[in-house]
C-alpha positions as CSV (number, residue, x, y, z in Angstrom):
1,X,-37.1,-5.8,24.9
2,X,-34.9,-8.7,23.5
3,X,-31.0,-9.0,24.9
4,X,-28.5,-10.5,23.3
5,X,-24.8,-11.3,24.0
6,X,-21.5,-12.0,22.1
7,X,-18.6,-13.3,23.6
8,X,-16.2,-10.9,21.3
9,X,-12.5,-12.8,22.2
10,X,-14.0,-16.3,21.7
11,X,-15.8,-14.7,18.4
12,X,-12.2,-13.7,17.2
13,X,-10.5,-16.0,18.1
14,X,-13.1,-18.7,15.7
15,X,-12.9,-16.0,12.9
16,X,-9.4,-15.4,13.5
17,X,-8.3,-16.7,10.3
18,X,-11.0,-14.8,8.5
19,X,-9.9,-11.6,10.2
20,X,-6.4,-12.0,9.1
21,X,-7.6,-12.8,5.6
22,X,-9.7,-9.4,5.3
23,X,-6.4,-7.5,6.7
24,X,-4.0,-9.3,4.2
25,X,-6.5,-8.3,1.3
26,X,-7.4,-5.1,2.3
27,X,-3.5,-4.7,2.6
28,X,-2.8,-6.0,-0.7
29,X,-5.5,-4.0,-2.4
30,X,-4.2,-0.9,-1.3
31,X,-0.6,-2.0,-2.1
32,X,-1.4,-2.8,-5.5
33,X,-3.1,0.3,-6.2
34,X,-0.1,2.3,-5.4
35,X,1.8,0.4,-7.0
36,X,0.0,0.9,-10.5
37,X,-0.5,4.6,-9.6
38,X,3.9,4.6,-8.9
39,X,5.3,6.3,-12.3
40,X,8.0,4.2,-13.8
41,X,10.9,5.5,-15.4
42,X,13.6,2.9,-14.5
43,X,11.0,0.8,-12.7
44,X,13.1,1.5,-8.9
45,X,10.3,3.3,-7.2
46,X,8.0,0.7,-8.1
47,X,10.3,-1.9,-7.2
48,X,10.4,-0.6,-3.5
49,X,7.4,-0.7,-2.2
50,X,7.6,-2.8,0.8
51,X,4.6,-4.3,2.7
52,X,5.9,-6.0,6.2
53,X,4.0,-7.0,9.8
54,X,5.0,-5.6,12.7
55,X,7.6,-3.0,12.0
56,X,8.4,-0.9,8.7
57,X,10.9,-2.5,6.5
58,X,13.5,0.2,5.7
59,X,15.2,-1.6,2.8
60,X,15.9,-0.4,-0.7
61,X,16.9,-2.7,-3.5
62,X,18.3,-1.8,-7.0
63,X,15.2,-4.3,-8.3
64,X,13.2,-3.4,-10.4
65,X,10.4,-6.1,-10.2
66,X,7.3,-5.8,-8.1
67,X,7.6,-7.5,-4.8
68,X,3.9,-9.0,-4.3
69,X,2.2,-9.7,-7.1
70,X,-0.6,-11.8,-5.5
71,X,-2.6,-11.5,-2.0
72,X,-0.8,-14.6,-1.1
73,X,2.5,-13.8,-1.1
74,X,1.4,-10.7,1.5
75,X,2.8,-12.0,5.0
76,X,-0.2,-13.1,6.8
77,X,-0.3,-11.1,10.3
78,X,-1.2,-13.8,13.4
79,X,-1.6,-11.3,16.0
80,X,-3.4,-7.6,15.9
81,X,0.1,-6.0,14.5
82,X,-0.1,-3.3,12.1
83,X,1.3,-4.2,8.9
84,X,3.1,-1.3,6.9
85,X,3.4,-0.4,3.4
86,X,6.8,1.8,2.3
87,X,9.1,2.6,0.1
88,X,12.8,4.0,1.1
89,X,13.5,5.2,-2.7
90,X,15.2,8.7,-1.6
91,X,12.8,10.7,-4.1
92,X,9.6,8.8,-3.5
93,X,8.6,11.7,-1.5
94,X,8.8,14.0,-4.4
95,X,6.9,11.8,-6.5
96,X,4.2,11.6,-3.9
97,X,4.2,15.6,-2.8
98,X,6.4,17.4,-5.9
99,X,9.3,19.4,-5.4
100,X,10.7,18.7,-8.5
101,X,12.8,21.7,-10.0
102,X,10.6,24.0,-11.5
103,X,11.3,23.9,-14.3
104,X,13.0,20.8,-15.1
105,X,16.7,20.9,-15.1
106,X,16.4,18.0,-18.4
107,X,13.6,16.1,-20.1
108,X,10.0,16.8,-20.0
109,X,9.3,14.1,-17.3
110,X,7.9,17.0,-14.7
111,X,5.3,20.0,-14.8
112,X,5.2,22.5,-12.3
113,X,7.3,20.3,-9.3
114,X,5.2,17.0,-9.8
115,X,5.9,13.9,-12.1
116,X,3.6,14.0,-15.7
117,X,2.4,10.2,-14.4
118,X,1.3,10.3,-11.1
119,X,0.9,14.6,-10.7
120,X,-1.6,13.7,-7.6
121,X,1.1,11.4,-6.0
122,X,0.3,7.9,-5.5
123,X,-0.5,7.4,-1.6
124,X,-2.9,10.0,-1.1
125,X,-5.2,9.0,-4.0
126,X,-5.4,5.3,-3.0
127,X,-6.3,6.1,0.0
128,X,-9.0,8.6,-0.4
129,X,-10.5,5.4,-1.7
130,X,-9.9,3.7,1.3
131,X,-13.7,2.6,2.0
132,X,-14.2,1.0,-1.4
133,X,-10.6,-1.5,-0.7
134,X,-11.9,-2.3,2.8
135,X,-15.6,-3.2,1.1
136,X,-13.7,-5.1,-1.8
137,X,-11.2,-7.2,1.2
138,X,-14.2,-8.2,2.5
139,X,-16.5,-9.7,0.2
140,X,-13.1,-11.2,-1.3
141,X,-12.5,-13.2,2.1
């Protein structure tokens, strides 16, 4: 019977860097997918996603630009913190779950509760394809 051993903190700590990596891709890769899934009317919801290390960033900005728009502008996470995705938006929730009016007060921007672009929400559907992101971080680091 062979035996074999692994030091697993001095393993980690040589392929720190490369752990990191993986966690900032797989984090972006799941960021950017719900950002492209976020319907855009004025461009606000899309605007405020957040992605921050350590602690949820709670802010909301009138911009309308996308925050990260490559893995290396991602904050890089040095220690095993978890690193948080959000959006503050006060109707992000609806987008994600519905509870629109129903039906629509004006316009023809809702069906049934839920937003014509993204009726399955935005979250959810990015990460029921959370395998396939982690298998892409990887072979991308």
């Amino acid at each position: 019977m062979a035996k074999w051993s692994l030091d697993l903190k001095k393993y980690a700590n040589k392929n720190k860097v490369k752990i990191n990596e993986i966690r900032r891709n797989f984090a972006f890769l799941l960021y950017s997918s719900i950002v492209k899934k976020t319907p855009v009317d004025t461009g606000r919801a899309r605007g405020n996603w957040n992605i921050s290390i350590g602690k949820d960033d709670l802010s909301v900005t009138h911009d309308k630009k996308v925050k990260f728009k490559t893995k290396q502008e991602v904050p890089l996470a040095t220690k095993d913190e978890s690193i948080y995705i959000v959006n503050n938006i006060d109707y992000i929730t609806k987008l994600e779950y519905g509870g629109y009016p129903n039906p629509a007060k004006t316009g023809n921007k809702t069906v049934n509760g839920y937003s014509k672009k993204a009726p399955n929400g935005m979250v959810g559907v990015t990460l029921a394809n959370v395998e396939k992101f982690f298998d892409q971080a990887t072979k991308e680091s």
